[in-house]
PDBQT receptor file of N, H, CA, C and O in Angstrom, charges set to zero:
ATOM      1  N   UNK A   1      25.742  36.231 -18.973  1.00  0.00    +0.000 N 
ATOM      2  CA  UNK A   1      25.495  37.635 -19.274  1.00  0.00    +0.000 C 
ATOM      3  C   UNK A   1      26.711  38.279 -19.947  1.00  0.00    +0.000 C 
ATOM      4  O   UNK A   1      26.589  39.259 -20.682  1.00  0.00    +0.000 OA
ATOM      5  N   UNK A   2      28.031  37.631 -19.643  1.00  0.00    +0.000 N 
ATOM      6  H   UNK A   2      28.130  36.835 -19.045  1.00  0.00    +0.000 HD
ATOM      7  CA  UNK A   2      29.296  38.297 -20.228  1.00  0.00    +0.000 C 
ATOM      8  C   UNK A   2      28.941  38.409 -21.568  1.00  0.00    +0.000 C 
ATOM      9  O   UNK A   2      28.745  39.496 -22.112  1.00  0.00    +0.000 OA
ATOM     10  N   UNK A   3      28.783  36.573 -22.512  1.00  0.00    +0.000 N 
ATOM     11  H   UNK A   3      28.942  35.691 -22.070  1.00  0.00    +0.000 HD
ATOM     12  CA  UNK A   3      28.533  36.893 -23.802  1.00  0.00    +0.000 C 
ATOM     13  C   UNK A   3      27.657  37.820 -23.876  1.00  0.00    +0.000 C 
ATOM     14  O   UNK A   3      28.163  38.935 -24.000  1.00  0.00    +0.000 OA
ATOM     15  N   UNK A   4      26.186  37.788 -23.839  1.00  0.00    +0.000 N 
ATOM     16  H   UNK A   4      25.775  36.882 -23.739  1.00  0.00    +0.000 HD
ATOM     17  CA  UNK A   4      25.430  38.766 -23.790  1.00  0.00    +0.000 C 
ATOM     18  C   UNK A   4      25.891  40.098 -24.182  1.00  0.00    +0.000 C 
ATOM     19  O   UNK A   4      25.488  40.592 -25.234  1.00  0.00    +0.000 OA
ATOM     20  N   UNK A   5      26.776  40.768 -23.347  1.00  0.00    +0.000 N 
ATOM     21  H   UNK A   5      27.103  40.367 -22.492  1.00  0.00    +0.000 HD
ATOM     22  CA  UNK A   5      27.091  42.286 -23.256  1.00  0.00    +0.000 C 
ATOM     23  C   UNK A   5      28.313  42.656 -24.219  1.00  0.00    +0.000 C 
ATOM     24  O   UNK A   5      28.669  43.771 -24.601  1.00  0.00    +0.000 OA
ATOM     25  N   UNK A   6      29.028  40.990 -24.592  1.00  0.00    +0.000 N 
ATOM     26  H   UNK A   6      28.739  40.084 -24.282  1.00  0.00    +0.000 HD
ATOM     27  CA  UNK A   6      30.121  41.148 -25.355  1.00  0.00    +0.000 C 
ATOM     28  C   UNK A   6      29.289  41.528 -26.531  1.00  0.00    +0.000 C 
ATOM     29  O   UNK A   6      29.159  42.713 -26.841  1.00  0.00    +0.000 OA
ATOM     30  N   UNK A   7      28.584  40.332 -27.357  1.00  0.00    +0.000 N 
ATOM     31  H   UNK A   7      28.689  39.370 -27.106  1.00  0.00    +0.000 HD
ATOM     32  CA  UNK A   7      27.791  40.861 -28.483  1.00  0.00    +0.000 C 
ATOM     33  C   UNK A   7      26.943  41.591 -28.580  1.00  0.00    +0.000 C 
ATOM     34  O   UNK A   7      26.844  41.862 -29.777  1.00  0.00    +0.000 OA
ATOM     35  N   UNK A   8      26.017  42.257 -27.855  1.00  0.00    +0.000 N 
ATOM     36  H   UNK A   8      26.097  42.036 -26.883  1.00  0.00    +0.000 HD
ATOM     37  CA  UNK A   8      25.664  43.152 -27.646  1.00  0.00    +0.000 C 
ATOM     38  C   UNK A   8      26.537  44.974 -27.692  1.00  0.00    +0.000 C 
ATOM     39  O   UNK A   8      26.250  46.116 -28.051  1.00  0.00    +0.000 OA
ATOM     40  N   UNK A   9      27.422  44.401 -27.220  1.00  0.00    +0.000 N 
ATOM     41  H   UNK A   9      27.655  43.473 -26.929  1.00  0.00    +0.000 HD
ATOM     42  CA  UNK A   9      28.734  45.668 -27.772  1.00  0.00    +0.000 C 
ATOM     43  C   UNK A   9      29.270  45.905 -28.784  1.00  0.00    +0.000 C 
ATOM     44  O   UNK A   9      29.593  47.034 -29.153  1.00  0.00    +0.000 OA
ATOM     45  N   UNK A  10      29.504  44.536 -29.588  1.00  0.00    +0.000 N 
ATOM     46  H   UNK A  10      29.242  43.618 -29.288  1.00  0.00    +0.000 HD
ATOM     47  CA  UNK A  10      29.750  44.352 -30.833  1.00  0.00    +0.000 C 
ATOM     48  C   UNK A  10      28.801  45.112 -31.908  1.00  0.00    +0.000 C 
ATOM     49  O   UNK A  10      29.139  45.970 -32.724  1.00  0.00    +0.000 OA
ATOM     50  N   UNK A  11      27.698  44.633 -31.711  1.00  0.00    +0.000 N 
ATOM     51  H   UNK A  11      27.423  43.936 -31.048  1.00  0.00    +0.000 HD
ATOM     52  CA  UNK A  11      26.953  44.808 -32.423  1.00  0.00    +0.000 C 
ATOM     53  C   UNK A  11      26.460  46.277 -32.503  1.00  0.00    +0.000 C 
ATOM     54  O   UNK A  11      25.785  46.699 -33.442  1.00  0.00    +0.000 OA
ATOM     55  N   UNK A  12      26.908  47.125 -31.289  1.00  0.00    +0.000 N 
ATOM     56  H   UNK A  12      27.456  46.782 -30.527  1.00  0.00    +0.000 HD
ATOM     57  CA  UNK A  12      26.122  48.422 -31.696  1.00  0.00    +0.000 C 
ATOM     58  C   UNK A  12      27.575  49.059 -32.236  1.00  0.00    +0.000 C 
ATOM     59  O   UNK A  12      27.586  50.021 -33.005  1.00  0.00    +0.000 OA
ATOM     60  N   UNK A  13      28.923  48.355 -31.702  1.00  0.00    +0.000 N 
ATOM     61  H   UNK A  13      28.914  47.574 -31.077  1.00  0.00    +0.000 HD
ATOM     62  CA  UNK A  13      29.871  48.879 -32.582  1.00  0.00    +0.000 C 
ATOM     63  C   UNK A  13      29.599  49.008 -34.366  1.00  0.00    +0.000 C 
ATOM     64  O   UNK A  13      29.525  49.995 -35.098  1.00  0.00    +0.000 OA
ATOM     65  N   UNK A  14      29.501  47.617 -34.624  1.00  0.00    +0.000 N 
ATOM     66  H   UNK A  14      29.561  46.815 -34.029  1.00  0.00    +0.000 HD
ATOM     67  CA  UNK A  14      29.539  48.118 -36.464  1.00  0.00    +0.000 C 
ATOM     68  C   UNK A  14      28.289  48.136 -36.629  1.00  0.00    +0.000 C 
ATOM     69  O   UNK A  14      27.960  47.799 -37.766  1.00  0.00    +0.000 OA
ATOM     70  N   UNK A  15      27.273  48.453 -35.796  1.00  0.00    +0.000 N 
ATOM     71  H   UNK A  15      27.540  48.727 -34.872  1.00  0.00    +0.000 HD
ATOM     72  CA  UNK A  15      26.004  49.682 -36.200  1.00  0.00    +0.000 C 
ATOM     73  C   UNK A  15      26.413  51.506 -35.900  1.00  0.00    +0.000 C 
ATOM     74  O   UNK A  15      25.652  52.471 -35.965  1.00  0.00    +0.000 OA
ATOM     75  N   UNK A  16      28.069  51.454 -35.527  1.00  0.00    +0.000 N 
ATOM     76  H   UNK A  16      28.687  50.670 -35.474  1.00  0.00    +0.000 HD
ATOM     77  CA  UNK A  16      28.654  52.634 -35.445  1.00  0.00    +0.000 C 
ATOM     78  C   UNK A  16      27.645  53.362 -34.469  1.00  0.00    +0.000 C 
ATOM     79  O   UNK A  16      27.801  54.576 -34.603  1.00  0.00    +0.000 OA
ATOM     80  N   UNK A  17      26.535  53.031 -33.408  1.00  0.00    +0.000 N 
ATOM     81  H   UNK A  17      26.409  52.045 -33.298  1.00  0.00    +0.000 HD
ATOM     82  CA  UNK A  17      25.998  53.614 -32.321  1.00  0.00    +0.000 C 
ATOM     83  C   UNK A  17      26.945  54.279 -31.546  1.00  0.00    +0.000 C 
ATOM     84  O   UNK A  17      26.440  55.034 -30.715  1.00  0.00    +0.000 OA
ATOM     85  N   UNK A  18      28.488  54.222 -31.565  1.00  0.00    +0.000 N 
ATOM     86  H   UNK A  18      28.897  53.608 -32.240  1.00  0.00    +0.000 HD
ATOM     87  CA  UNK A  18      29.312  54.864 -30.376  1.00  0.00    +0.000 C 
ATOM     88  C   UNK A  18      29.835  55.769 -31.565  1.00  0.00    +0.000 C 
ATOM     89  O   UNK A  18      29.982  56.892 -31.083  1.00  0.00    +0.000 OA
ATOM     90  N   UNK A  19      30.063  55.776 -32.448  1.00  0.00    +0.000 N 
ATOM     91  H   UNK A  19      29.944  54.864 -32.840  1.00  0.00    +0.000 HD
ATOM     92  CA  UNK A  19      30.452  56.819 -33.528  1.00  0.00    +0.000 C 
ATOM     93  C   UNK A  19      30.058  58.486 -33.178  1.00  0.00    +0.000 C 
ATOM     94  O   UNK A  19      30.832  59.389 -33.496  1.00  0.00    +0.000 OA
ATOM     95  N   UNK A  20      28.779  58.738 -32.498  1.00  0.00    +0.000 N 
ATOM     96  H   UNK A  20      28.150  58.005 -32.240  1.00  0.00    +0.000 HD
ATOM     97  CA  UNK A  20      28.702  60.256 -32.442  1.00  0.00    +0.000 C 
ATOM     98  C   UNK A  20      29.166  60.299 -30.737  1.00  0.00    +0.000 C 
ATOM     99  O   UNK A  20      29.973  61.227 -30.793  1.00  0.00    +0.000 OA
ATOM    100  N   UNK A  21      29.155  60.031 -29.828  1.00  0.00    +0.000 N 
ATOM    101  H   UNK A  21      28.499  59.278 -29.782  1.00  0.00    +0.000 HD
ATOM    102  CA  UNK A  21      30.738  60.158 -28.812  1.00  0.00    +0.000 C 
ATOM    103  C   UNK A  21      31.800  59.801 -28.507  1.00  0.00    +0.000 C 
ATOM    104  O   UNK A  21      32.338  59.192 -27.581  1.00  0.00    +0.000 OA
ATOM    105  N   UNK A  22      32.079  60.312 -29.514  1.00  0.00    +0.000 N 
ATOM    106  H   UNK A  22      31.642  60.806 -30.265  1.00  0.00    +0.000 HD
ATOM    107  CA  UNK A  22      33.782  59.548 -29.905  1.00  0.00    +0.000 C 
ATOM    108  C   UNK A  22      34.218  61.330 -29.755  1.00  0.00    +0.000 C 
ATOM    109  O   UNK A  22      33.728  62.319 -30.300  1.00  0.00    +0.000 OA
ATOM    110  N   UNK A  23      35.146  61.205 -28.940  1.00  0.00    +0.000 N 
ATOM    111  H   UNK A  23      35.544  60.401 -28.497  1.00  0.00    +0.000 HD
ATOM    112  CA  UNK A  23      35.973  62.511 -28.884  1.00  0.00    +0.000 C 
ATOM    113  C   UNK A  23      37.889  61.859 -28.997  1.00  0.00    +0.000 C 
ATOM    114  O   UNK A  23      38.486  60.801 -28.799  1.00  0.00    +0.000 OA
ATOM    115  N   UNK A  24      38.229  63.318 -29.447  1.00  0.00    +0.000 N 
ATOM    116  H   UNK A  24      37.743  64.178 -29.607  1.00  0.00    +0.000 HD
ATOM    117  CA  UNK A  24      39.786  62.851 -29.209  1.00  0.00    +0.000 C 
ATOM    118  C   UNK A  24      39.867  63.251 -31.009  1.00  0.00    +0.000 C 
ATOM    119  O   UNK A  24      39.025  63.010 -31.874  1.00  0.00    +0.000 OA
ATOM    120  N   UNK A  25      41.206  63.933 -31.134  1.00  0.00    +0.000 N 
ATOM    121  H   UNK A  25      41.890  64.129 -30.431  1.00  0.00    +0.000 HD
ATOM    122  CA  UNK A  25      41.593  63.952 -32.605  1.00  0.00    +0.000 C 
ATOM    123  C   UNK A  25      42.780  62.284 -32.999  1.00  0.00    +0.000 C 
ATOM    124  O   UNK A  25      42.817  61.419 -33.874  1.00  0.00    +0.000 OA
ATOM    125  N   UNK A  26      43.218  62.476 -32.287  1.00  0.00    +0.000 N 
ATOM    126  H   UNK A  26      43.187  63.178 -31.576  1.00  0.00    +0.000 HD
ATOM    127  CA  UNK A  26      44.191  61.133 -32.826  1.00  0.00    +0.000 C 
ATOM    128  C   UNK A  26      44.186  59.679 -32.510  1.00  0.00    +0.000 C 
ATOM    129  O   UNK A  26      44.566  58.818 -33.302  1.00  0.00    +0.000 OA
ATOM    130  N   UNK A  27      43.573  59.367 -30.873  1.00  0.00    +0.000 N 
ATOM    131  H   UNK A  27      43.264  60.067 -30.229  1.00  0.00    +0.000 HD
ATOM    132  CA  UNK A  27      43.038  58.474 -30.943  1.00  0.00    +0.000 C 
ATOM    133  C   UNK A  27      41.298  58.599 -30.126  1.00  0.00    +0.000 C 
ATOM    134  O   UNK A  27      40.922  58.944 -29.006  1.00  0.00    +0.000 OA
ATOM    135  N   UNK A  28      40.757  58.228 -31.087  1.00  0.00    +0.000 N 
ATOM    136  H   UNK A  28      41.062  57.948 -31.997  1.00  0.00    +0.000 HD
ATOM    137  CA  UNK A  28      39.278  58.690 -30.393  1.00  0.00    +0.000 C 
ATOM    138  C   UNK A  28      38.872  57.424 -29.941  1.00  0.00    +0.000 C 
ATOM    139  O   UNK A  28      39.027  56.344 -30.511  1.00  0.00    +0.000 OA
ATOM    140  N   UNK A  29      38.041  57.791 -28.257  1.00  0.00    +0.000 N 
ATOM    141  H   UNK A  29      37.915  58.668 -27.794  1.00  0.00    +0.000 HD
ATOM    142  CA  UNK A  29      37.697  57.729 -27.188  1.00  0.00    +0.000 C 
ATOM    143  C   UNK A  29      36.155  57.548 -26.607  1.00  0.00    +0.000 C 
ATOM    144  O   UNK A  29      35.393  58.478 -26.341  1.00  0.00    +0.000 OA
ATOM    145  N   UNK A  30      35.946  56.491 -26.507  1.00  0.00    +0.000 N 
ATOM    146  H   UNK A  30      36.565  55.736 -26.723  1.00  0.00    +0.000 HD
ATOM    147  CA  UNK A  30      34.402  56.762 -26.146  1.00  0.00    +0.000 C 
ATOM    148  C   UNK A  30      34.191  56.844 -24.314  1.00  0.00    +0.000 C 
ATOM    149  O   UNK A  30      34.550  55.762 -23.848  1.00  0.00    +0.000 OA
ATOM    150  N   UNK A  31      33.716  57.821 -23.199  1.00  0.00    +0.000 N 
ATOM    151  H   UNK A  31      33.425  58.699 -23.578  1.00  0.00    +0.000 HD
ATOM    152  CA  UNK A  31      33.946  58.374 -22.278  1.00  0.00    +0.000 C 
ATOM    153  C   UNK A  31      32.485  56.748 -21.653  1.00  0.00    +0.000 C 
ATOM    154  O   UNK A  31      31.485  56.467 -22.314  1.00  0.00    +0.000 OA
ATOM    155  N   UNK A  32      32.907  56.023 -20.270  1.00  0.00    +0.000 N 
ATOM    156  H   UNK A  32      33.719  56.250 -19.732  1.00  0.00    +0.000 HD
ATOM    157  CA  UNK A  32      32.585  55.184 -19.997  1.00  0.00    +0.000 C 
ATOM    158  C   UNK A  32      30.894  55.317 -19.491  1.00  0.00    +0.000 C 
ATOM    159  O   UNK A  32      30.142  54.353 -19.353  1.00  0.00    +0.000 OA
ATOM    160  N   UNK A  33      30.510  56.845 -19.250  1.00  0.00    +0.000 N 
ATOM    161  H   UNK A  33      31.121  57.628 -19.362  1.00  0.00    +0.000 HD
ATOM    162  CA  UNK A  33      29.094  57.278 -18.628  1.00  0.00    +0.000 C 
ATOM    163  C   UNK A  33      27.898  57.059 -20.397  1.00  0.00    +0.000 C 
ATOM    164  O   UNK A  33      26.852  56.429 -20.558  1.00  0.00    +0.000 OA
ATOM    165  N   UNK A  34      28.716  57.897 -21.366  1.00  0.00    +0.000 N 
ATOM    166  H   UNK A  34      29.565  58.408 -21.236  1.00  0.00    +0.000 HD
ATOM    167  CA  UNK A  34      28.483  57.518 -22.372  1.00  0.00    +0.000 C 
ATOM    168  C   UNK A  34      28.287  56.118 -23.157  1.00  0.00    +0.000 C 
ATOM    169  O   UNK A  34      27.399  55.917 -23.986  1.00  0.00    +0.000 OA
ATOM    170  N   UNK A  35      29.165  55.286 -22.796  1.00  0.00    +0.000 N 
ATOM    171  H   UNK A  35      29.886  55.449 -22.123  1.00  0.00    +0.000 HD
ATOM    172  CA  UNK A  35      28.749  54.158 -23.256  1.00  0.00    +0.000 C 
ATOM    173  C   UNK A  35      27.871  53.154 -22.530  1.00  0.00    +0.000 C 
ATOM    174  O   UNK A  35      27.224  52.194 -22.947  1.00  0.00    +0.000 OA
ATOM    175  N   UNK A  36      28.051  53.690 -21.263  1.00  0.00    +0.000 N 
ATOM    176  H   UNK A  36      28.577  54.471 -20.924  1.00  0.00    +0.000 HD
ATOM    177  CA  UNK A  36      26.324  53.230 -20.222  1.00  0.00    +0.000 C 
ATOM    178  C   UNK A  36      24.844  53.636 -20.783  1.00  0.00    +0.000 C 
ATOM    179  O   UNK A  36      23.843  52.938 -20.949  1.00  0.00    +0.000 OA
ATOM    180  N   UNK A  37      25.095  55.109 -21.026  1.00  0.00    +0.000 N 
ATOM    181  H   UNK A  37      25.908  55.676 -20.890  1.00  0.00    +0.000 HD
ATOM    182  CA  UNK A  37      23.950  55.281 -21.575  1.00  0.00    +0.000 C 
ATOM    183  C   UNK A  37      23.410  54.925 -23.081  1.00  0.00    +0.000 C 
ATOM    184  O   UNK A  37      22.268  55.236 -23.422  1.00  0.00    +0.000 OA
ATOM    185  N   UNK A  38      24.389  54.196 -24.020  1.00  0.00    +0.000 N 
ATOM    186  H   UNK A  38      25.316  53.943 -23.743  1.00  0.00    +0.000 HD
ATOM    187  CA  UNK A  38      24.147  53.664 -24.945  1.00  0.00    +0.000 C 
ATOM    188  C   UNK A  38      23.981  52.132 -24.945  1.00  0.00    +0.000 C 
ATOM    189  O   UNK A  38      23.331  51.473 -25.756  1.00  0.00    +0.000 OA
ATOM    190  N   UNK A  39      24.677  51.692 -23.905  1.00  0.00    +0.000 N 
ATOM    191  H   UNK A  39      25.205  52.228 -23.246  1.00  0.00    +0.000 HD
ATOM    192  CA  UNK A  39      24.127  49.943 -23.608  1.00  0.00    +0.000 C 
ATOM    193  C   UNK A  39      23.092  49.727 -23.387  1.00  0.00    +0.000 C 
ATOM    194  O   UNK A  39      22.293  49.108 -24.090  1.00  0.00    +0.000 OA
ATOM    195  N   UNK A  40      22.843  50.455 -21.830  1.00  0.00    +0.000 N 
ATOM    196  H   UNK A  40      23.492  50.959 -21.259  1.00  0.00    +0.000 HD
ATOM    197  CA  UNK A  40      21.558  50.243 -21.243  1.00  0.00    +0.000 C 
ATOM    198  C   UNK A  40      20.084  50.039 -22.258  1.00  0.00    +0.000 C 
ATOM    199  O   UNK A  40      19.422  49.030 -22.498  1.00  0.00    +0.000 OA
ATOM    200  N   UNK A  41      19.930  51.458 -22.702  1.00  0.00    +0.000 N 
ATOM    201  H   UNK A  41      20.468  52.278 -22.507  1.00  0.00    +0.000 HD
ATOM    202  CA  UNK A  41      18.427  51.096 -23.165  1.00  0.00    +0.000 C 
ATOM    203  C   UNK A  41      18.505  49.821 -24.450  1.00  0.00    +0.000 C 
ATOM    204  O   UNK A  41      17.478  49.187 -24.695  1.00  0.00    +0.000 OA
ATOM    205  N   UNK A  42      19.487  49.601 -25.032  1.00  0.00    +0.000 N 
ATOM    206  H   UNK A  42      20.320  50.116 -24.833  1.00  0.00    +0.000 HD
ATOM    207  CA  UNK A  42      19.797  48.738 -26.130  1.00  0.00    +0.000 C 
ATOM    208  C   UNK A  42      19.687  47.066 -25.624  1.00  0.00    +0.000 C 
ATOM    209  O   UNK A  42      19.258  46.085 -26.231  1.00  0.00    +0.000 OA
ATOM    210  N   UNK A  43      20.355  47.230 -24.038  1.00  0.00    +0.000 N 
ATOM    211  H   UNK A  43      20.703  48.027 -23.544  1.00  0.00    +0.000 HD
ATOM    212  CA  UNK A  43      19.978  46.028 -23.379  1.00  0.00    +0.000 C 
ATOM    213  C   UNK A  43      18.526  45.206 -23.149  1.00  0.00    +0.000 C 
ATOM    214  O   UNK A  43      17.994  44.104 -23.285  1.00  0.00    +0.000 OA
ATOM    215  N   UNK A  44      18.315  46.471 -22.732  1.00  0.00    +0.000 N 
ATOM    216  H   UNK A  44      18.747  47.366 -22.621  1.00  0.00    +0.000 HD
ATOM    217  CA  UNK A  44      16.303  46.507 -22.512  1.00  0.00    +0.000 C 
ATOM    218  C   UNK A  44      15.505  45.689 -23.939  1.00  0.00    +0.000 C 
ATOM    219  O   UNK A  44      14.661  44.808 -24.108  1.00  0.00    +0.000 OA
ATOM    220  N   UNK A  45      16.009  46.222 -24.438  1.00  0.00    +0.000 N 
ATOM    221  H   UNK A  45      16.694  46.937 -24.301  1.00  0.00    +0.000 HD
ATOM    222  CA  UNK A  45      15.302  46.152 -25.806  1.00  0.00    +0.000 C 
ATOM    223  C   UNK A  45      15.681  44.888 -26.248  1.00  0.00    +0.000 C 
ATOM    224  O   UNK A  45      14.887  43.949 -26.185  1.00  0.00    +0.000 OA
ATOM    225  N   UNK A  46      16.623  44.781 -26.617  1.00  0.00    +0.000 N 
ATOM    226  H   UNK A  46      17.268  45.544 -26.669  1.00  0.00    +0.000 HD
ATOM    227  CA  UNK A  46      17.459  42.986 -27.167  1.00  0.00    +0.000 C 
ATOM    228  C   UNK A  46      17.271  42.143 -26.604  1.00  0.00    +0.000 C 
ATOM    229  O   UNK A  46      16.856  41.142 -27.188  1.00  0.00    +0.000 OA
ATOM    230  N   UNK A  47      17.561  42.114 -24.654  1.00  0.00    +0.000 N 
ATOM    231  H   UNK A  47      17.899  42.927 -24.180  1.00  0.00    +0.000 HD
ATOM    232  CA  UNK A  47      17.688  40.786 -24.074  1.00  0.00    +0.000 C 
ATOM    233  C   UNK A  47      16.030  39.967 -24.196  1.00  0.00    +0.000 C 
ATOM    234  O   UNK A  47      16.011  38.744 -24.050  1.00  0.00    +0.000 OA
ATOM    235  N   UNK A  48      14.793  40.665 -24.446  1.00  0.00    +0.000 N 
ATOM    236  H   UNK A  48      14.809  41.658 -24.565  1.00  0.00    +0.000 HD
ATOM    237  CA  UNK A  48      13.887  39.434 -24.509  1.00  0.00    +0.000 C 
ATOM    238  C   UNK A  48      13.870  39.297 -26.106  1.00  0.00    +0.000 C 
ATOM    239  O   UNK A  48      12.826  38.751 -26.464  1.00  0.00    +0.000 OA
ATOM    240  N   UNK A  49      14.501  39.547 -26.900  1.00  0.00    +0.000 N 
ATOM    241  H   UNK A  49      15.348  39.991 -26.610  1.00  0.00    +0.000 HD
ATOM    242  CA  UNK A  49      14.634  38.894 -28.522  1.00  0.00    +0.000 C 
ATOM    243  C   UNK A  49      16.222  38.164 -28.624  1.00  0.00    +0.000 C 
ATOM    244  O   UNK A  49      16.702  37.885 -29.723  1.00  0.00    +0.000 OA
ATOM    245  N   UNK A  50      17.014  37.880 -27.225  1.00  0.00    +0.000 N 
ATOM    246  H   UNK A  50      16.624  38.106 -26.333  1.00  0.00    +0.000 HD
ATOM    247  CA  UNK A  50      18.225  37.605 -27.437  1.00  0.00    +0.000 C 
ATOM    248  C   UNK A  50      18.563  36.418 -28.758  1.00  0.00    +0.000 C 
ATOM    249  O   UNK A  50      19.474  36.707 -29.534  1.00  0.00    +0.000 OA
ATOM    250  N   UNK A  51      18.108  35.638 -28.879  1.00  0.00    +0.000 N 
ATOM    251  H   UNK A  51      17.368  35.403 -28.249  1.00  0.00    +0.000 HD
ATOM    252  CA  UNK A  51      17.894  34.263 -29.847  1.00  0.00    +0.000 C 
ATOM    253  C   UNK A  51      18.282  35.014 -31.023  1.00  0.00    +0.000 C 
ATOM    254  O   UNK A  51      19.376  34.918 -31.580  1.00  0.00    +0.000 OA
ATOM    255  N   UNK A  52      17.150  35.905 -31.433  1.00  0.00    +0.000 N 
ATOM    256  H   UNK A  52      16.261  35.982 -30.980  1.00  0.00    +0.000 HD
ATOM    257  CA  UNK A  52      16.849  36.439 -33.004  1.00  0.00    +0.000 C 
ATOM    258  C   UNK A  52      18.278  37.453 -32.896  1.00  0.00    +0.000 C 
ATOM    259  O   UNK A  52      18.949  37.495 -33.928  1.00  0.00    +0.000 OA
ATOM    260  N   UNK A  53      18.592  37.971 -32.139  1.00  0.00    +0.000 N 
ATOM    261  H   UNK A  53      18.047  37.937 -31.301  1.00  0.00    +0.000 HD
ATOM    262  CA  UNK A  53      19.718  39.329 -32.388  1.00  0.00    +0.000 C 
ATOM    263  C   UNK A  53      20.503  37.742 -32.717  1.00  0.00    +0.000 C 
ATOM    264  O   UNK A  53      20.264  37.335 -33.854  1.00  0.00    +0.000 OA
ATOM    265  N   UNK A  54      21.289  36.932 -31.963  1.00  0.00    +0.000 N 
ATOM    266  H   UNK A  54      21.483  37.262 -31.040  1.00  0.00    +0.000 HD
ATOM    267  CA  UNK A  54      22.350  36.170 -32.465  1.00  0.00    +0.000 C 
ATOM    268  C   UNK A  54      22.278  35.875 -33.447  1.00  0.00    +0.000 C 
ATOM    269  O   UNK A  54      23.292  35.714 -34.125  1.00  0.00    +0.000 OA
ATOM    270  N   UNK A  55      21.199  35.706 -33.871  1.00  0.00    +0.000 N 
ATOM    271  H   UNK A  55      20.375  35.837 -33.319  1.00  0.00    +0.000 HD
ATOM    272  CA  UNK A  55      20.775  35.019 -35.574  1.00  0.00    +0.000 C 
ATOM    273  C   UNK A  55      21.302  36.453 -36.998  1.00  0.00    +0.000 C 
ATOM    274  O   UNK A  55      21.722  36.332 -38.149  1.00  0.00    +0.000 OA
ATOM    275  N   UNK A  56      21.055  37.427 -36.305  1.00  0.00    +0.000 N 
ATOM    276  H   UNK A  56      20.715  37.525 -35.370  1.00  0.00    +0.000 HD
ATOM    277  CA  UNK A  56      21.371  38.734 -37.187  1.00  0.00    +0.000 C 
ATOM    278  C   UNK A  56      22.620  38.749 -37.368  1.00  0.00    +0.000 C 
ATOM    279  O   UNK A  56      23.079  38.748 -38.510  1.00  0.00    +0.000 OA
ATOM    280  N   UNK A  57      23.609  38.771 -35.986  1.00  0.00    +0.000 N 
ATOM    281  H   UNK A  57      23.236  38.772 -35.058  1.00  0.00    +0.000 HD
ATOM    282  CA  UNK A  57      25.265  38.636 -35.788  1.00  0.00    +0.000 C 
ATOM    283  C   UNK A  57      25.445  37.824 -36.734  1.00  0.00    +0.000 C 
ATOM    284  O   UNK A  57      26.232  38.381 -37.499  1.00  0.00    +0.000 OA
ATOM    285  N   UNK A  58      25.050  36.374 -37.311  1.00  0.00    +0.000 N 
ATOM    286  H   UNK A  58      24.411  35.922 -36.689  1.00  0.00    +0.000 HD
ATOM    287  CA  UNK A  58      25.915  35.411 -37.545  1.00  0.00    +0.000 C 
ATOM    288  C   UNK A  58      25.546  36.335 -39.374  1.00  0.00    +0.000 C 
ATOM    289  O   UNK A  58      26.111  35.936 -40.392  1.00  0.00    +0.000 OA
TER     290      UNK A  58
């Protein structure tokens, strides 16, 4: 599940999904309740196509 959540993090990173709660002027910050609520439903959704998302990553 680690990989899982690693690429799965990755991936909504440079889909810039954490881009609109990002606070902070100098170094911006994504707040940890926030990035729960952006894993989670993304988890739901991916882990029964897990195969095909790796295939997109590569």
């Amino acid at each position: 599940m680690r990989d899982f959540y690693y690429w799965l993090t990755y991936g909504l990173h440079k889909a810039q999904a954490f881009k609109f709660v990002r606070r902070g002027s100098v170094i911006p910050f994504v707040n940890i309740g926030e990035t729960r609520d952006i894993i989670q439903p993304a988890a739901n959704i991916i882990y029964p196509h897990w195969q095909q998302f790796k295939i997109i990553l590569q």
